[in-house]
C-alpha positions, -999 to +999 in steps of 0.1 A: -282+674-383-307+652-392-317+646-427-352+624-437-352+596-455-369+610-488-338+636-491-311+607-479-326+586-518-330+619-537-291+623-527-286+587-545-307+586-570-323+622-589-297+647-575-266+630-587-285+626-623-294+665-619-256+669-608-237+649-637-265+664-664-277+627-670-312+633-654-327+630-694-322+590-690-313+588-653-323+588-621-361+582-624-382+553-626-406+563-655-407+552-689-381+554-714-357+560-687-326+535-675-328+519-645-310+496-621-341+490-595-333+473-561-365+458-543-362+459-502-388+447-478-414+469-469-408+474-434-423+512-416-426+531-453-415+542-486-381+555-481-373+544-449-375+512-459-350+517-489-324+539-467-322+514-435-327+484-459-299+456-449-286+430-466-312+404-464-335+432-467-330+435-502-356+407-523-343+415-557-321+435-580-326+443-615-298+458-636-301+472-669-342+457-671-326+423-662-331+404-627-296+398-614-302+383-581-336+371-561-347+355-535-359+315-540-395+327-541-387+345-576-372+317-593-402+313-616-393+350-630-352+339-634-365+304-654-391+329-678-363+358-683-330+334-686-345+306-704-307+293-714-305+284-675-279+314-671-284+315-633-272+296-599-286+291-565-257+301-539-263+303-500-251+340-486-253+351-454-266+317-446-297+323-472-302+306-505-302+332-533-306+331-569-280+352-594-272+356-630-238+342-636-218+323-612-203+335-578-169+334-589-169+354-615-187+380-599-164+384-568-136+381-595-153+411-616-157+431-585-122+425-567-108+438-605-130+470-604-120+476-572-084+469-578-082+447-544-093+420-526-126+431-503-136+410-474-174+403-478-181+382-449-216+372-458-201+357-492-181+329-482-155+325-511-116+326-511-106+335-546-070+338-560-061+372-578 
């Protein structure tokens, strides 16, 4: 069956909020509420350019109000919001990118949530757990 690309983000975003009785503070992007925003490139429209997004798709993320990562062209908006100089330009997938933090300790925070090493091919780092 196939299922349209509005329904494919409500099933990510409003209906698990709805679902876990959170939807007061979560799942929306309105005021007041909490939000962890992705920005993808506009490609054919709304939500089929957030559903078939890839990985170099995606321009910037911001978690908890906070940019997290960018692309180079938003490095003016990293400087303004992480004035201490928090941030670091890595190459993934090829691409210079800007993030919060540094790479290794990111892949080291996510290999402990996940409680193993994952293989990420378009971040080339070899870490010891």
């Amino acid at each position: 069956e196939d299922i349209d690309d509005e329904t494919i983000l409500f099933m990510v975003t409003k209906n698990p909020a709805k679902a876990l009785r959170i939807d007061k503070d979560f799942g929306y992007i309105k005021p007041g509420y909490i939000a962890d925003i992705t920005i993808v490139k506009f490609k054919e429209g709304i939500y089929s350019s957030l559903v078939n997004a890839w990985f170099n798709d995606i321009e910037m993320v911001i978690m908890g109000g906070k940019v997290v990562y960018a692309f180079p062209e938003y490095e003016e908006a990293f400087r303004k919001l992480h004035p201490q100089g928090n941030f670091s330009k890595v190459v993934l997938d090829r691409k210079e990118r800007i993030i919060v933090g540094d790479l290794n300790t990111i892949m080291r925070q996510i290999y402990n949530f996940l409680g193993f090493k994952k293989e990420l091919p378009f971040i080339p780092i070899e870490l010891e757990l």
